[in-house]
N, C-alpha and C positions, 0 to 999 in steps of 0.2 A: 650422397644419393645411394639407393640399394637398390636389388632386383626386387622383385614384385614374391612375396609370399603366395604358397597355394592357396589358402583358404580366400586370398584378393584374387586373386586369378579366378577361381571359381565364381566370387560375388559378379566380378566383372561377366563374366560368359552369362549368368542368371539376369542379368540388367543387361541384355543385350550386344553386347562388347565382343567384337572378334579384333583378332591379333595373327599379322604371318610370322610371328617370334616373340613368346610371351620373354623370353631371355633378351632378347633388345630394349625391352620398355625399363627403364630407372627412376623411382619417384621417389619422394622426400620421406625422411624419417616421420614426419606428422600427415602423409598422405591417408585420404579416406576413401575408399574407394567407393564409398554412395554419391560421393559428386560427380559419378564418371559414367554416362550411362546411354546407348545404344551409340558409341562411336566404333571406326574402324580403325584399327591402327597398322601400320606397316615404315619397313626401316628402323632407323635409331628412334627412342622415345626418350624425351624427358620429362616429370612431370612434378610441380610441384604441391605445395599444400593450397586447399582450396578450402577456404575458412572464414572469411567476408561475406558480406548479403551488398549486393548493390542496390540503392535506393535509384529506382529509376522515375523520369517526366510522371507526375502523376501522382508522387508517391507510391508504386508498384515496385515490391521491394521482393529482389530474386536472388537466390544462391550461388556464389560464384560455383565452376565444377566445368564437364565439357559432357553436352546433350546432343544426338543426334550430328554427328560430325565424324571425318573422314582426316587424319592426319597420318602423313607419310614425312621423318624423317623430322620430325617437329619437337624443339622446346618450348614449353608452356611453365611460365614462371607462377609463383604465388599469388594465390586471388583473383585469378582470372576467371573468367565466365565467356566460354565461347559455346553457341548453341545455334542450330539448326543453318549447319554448311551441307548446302545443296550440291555441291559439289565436293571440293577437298582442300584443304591446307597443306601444301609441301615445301619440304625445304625453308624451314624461316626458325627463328628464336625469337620467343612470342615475350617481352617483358611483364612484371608484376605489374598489376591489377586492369590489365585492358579487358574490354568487352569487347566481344566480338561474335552479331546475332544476324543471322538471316544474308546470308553472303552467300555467293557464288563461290569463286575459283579464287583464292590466293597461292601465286606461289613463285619460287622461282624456277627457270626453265634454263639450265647449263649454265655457262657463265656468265657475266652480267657485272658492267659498271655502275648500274641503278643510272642512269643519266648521264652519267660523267663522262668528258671525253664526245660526245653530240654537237657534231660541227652544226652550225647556225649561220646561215649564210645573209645574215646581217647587210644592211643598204644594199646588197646585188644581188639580185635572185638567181643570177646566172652564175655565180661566184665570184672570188677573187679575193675577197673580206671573211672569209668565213672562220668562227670565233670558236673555238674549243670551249665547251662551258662546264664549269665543275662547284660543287658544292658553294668554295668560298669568295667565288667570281665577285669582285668590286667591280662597281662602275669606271672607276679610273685605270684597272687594267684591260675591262673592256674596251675604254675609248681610245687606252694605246693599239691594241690588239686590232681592231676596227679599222685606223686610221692612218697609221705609220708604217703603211706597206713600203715606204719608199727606203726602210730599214731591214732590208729582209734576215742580215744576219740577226739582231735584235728579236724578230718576229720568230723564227726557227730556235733558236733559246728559249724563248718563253715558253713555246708550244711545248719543248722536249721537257721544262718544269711542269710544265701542265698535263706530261703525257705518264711521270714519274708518278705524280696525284694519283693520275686513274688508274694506273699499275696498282698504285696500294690500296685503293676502292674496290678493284675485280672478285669477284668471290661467286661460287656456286651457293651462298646460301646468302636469305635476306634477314633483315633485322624489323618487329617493330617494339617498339621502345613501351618503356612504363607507362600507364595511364591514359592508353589509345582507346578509343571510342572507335569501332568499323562498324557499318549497320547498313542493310538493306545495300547492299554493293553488288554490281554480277562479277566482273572480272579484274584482277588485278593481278597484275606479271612484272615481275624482275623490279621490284619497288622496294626503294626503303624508305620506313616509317619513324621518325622521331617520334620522343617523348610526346604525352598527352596531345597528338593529333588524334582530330574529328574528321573522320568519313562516313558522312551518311548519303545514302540514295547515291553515288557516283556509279555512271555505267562504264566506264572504262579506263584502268590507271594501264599504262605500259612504259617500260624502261624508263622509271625516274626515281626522283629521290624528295623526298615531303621530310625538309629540314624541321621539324617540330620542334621543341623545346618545351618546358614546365614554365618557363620566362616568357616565353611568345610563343604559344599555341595556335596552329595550322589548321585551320577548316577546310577540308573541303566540300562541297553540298551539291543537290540533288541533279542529274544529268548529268555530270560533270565529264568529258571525256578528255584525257590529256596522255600522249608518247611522246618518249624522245624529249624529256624536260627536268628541267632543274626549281623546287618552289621550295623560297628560302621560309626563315622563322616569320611567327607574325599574319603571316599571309590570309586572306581568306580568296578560296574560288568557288564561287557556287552556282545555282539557275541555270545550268546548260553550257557552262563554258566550254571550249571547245581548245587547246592547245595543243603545238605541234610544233618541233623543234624548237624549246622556248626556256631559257632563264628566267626565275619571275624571282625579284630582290626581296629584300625581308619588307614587314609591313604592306602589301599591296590587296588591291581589291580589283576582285572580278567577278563579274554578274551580269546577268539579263542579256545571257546568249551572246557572248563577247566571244571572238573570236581570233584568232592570231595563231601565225606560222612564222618560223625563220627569223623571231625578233626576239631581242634584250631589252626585258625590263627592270630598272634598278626599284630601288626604296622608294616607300609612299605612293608608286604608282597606279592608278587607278583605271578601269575601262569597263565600260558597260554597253552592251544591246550595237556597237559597231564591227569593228575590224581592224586588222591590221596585219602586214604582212612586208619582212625585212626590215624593221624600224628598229632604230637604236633607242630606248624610250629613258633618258637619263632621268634622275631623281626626281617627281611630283610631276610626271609627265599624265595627265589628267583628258579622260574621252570617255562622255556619256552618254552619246545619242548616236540612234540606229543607223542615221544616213550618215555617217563618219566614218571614212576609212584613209586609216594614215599608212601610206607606203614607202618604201624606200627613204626615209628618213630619219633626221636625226634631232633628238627633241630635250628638252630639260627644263623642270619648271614650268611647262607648257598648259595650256587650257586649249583643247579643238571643240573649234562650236559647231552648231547642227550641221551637216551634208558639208563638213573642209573633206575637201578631198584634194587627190597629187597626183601626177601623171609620169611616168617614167617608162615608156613604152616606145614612143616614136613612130611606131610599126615602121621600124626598119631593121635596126640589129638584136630587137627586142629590146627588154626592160635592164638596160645598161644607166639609166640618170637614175642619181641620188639630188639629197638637199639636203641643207641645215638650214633648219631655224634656231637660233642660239637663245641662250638660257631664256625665260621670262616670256617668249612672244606667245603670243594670242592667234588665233583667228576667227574671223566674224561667222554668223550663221551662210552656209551657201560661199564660202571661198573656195578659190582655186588656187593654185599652184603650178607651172609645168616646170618640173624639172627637166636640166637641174637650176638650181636658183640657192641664195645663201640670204639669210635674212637677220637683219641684227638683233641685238640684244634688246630685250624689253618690248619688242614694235607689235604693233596690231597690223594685220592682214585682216582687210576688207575687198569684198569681191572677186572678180578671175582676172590671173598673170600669167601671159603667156612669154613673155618677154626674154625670159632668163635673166632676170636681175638680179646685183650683187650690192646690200648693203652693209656688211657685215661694220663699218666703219664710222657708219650712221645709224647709232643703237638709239633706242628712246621713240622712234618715230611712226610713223602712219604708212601704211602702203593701201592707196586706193584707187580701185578702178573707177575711172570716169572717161565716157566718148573712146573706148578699147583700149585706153592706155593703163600704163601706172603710174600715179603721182603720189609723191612723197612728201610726208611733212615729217622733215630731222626733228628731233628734238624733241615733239609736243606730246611724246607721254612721261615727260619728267614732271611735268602739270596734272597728271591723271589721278584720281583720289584711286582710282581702282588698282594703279601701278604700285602705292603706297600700301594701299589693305592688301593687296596681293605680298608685298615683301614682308608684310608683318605676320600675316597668319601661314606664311610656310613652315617658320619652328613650333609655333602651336599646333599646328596637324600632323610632324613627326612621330607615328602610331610606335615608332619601334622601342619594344622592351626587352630585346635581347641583351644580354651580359657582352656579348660583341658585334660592335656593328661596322660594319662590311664597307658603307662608303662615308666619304668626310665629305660632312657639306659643309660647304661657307653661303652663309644666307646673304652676305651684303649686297644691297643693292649696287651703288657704287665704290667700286673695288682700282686697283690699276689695270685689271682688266677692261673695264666697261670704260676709262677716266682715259687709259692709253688712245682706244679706240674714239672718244669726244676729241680729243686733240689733233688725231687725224680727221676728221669729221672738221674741224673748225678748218685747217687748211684748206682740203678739198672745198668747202664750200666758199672761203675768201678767192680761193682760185678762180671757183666758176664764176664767180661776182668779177675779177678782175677779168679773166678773158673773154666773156661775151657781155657785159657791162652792164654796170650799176640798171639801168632803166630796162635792161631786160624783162619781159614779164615772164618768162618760163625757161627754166634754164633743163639742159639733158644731162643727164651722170646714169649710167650704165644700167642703158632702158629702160630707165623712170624716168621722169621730168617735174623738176623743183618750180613750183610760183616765185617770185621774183618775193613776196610776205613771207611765204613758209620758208624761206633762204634767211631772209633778213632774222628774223625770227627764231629757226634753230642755231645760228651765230649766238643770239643771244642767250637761251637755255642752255646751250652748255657752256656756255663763260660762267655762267651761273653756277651749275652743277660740278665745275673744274675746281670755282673757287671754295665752293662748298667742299669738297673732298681735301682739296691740300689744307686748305687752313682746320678741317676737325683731326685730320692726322697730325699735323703741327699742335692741337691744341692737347688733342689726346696723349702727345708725345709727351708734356707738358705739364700733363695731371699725373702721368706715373712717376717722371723724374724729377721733378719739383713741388712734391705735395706741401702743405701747407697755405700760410697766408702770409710771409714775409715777401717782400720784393728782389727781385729776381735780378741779377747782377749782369754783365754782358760775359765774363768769365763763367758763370754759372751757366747763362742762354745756351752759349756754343757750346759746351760741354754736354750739357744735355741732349742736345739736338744733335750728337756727333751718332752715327749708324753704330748699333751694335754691331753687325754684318754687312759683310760684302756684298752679299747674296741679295737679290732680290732688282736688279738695277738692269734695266734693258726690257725684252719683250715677255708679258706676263702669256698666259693661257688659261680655258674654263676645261677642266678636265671630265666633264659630265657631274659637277657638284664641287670641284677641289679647283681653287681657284690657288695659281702658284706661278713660282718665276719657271719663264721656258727652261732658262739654263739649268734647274733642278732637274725638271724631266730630260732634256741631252744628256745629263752627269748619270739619271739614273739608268739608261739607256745602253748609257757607251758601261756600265760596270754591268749589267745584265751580260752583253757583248763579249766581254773579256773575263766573263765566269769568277766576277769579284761578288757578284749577289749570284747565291747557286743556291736558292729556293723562292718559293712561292712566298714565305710566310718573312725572308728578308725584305724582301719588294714591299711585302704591304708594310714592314715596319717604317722602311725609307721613307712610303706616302704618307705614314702615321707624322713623321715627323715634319715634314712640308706642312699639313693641314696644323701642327701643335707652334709650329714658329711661322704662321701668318703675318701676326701682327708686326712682326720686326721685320719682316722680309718686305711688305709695305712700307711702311716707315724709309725702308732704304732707296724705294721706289721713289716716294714724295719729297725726300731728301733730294733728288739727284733732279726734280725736277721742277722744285721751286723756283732755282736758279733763270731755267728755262722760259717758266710761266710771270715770273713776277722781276725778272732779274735783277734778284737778289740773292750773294753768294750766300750760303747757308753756313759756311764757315766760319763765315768773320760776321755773322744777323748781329744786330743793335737789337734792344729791348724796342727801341721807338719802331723799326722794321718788323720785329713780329707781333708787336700791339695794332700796326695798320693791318697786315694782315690778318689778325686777328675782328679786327672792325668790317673789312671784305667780310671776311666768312659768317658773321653774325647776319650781315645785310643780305647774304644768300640763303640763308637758313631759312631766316624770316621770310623771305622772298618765296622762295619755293611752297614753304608752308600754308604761304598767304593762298598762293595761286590753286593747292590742292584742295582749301576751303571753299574757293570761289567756286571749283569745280564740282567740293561736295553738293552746294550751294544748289547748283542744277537741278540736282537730285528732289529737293522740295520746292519748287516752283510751281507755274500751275497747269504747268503743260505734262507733268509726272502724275498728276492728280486727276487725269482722266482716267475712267472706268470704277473712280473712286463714290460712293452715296450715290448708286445706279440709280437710285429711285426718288430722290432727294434732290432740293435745291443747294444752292452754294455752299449753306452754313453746314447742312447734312455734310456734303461732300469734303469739307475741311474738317469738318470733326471725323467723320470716318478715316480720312488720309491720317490725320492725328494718330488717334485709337492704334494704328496697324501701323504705320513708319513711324510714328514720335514728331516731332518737330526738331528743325537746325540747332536753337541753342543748349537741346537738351543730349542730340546725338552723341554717344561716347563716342567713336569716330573722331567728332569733333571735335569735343573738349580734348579728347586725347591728342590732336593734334595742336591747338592752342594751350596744352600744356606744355608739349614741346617746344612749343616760340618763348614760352617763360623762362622755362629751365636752361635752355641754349641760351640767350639773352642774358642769363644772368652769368650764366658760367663766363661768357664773353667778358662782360663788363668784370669779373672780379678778375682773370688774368689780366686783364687791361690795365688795370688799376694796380696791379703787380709790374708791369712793366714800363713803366713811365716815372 
């Protein structure tokens, strides 16, 4: 860089240009000073070549340069085009080729973590959870961070890693990066901008940070008001959003006046035209209608339907109750909730619970109000076609294209997570069957109430869904260590099926996506504890590695519990013992598949077929339903499901015939 020649200084004074120290301004050897024209400048200056035409909407093709603008203290990189700042640029290092037209105020004001370091006072609005958040915040250090208060030295570690981060974040000046689009903006303070993000029409960014990237570029659009926030790569927020002390994960959407305080949102999550305010919103946590507001809670994989709303008030020591609903669940249009209350895996909520009830143990099931109670059917969304399209379409909807991605998900439906919790689920419920007896018609378990069918009934689906898990880990175990088509010896059997690891054996956990054995997260815990992991970026390697040895840490799981469930020692299995078991798990497969058909099946009946050929007799109204839903035997849905009865079937039957 050089200083600015007279005969440039003059041009600049002639186009308008004043300077409180033409000696401070430094521009590029191939600077021109006709692209620089009625700006003010003051402070340090940097400036680079301005030599591109950007093609703008429209085909409207303008000169990069800087027009009509006010910089104090400003780098402006190569190719840029900033013109007509109503107020001023201070303080920032502007990257090659961003545009930047029609803005108010950017800048930064003293010192400033851009976001980082922004306690979020997460399920308690009164405090006591409150979650440090900074640029590379995963959801599984969140949910330690959130939940593990009962570890304080561990908790005061983490923060003091997390307080090291924001340390080396601080800075008086901001950054935005290469290939940034800002337009029509009023105010923006203490911000930093990644690569190739989009700000158009936003009325107010304050103290955060817009992770952008060239790999997942950042939108955000018109209204937009956000302080005190962290919004990762991928992201779009646009239509009036409105955020306030708020984490937002890579890949998420926000629009149509969405609003939220005090909450973490990880990846994929999505929220529209509601609210939300302290919610811990774990990975595809999903709300798009107005009358929806999710509080004080804790969510993942989730869908909230019209007007779910939660209560954590009391009006007595104020808004002290939290709740979980764990991975998968639902709620129907018009639900309640009073916290606090815990809800299991995969279940749908139907209508208002005031009860405080606790199923976390009875995953799979129904919570519905009838006559002001809750009654419970365990088991009967392992039958739901929509439980199924729901667990297949969550890795097709993974938006995220960043080079690094922040949380590990495990998509499996049934894990030792969900298989652990069926298992206590089958006790508890043989229980209530033996102490208040067989002919009971309505059993109580901890302020629901079980029908004496829906008892009988969830026994049955997850025996089903048990046998289904041990025998595809048994078979899967089976196809990695024994590939081919010769027959499988008993020496061979036990050998293969002996655990690679120890690991994995006792009580599992859903870490808001990272599904892993407890004892990993204690071990990761107690070496946080005793300053054997002394960074941010060790921790997430550790979870890196729990999320990359799943599959055997399962396997050690299913090992240790076949014994249990089928007893049979897996030590000494016979080829004939894991070909029956192997014959179970087909007849659950199939079983299962069957029942999710029968339930497709609903779906084209002729009670689905109403509002269909308004104006039309029968034939109209079947060919109209046609036309617009298809018909059962053509549904991919379908077929895709009865192709999976094929291909399991088969698989079956060719280990089978290896083992005997």
């Amino acid at each position: 860089m050089r200083n600015l020649q007279q005969n440039e200084i003059n041009q600049l004074l002639n186009q308008g240009c004043e300077a409180e120290s033409w000696e401070k301004i430094y521009v590029s050897e191939r600077f021109d000073p006709s692209c620089v024209q009625h700006v003010f400048f003051s402070g340090e200056i940097v400036l680079g070549a301005f030599e591109r035409e950007f093609v703008l909407a429209g085909g409207v093709r303008r000169k990069a340069g800087i027009y009509h603008a006010s910089l104090h203290n400003v780098t402006v990189g190569d190719d840029c085009r900033i013109v007509d700042v109503s107020g001023y640029i201070a303080n920032y290092s502007i990257g090659a080729n961003t545009l930047i037209e029609n803005v108010g105020t950017i800048c930064v004001d003293g010192e400033t973590s851009f976001g980082n370091g922004v306690k979020v006072s997460v399920l308690s609005e009164t405090g006591g959870r409150e979650v440090a958040i900074y640029d590379t915040l995963s959801s599984h250090i969140g949910y330690m961070l959130t939940l593990y208060r009962h570890r304080p030295e561990f908790i005061d570690r983490l923060n003091a890693l997390i307080a090291e981060y924001v340390s080396g974040r601080t800075s008086t000046r901001g950054h935005i990066g290469d290939g940034c689009v800002i337009r029509s903006s009023q105010l923006i303070t203490n911000v930093h901008i990644g690569a190739a993000a989009r700000i158009e029409g936003a009325s107010r960014l304050a103290n955060g940070s817009i992770n952008s990237c060239c790999e997942a570029p950042v939108h955000i659009g018109v209204g937009v008001i956000c302080e005190d926030f962290i919004i990762s790569s991928g992201t779009h927020v646009t239509d009036g959003t409105m955020l306030t002390r708020c984490f937002v994960g890579q890949a998420c959407h926000f629009g149509h006046g969405y609003s939220a305080s005090d909450s973490l949102f990880f990846c994929n999550c999505q929220g529209e035209n509601g609210e939300a305010c302290a919610i811990f919103a774990g990975p595809f946590t999903v709300t798009h209608h107005k009358s929806t507001l999710l509080i004080a809670g804790m969510y993942s994989f989730m869908n909230a339907g019209s007007g779910s709303n939660q209560s954590n008030h009391m009006y007595k020591l104020g808004p002290i109750h939290q709740g979980i609903l764990e991975r998968g669940s639902k709620t129907a249009s018009d639900s309640y909730i009073l916290w606090p209350a815990r809800v299991g895996a995969f279940s749908l909520v139907m209508g208002r619970h005031v009860t405080n009830s606790d199923t976390t143990n009875l995953p799979f099931s129904y919570l519905i109000e009838k006559n002001n109670g809750t009654f419970l059917s365990p088991g009967i969304n392992l039958r739901s076609v929509g439980t199924i399209r729901d667990a297949r379409k969550w890795p097709k909807r993974d938006e995220r294209t960043d080079t690094k991605l922040f949380d590990h998900i495990n998509y499996n439906l049934l894990s030792p997570f969900t298989i652990q919790k069926m298992m206590k689920g089958l006790e508890l419920l043989g229980n209530l069957r033996y102490s208040s007896g067989e002919l009971s018609d309505v059993y109580s378990y901890h302020s629901t109430k079980i029908t004496n069918s829906s008892l009988r009934r969830g026994i049955d689906l997850y025996q089903v869904a048990i046998n289904k898990f041990l025998g595809n880990s048994l078979i899967s175990r089976l196809e990695k260590k024994c590939p081919g088509d010769e027959p499988i010896s008993t020496e061979t059997l036990i050998s293969a099926l002996r655990p690679d690891t120890p690991v994995g054996s006792g009580e599992w956990v859903d870490m808001a996506g990272l599904i892993a054995p407890k004892s990993e997260i204690l071990s990761l815990m107690r070496r946080v504890e005793e300053g054997r992991l002394s960074s941010l970026a060790e921790i997430e390697d550790e979870l890196q590695v729990m999320a990359d040895n799943y599959y055997d840490y399962e396997w050690t799981w299913a090992f240790q519990h076949l014994q249990e469930f089928y007893n049979i020692n897996p030590s000494k299995m016979t080829p004939r013992q894991a070909a029956d078991i192997i014959a179970v798990w087909k007849e659950a497969v199939v079983r299962l598949d069957q029942m999710v058909c029968d339930d497709a099946k609903k779906e084209f009946n002729l009670a689905s077929r109403t509002g269909f050929g308004a104006d039309g007799d029968k034939v109209q109204k079947d060919m109209d339903f046609e036309n617009v839903r298809g018909d059962f035997e053509s549904n991919s849905f379908v077929n895709e499901v009865l192709d999976h009865i094929r291909r399991k079937s088969e698989l079956g039957d060719r280990f089978m015939s290896r083992l005997v």
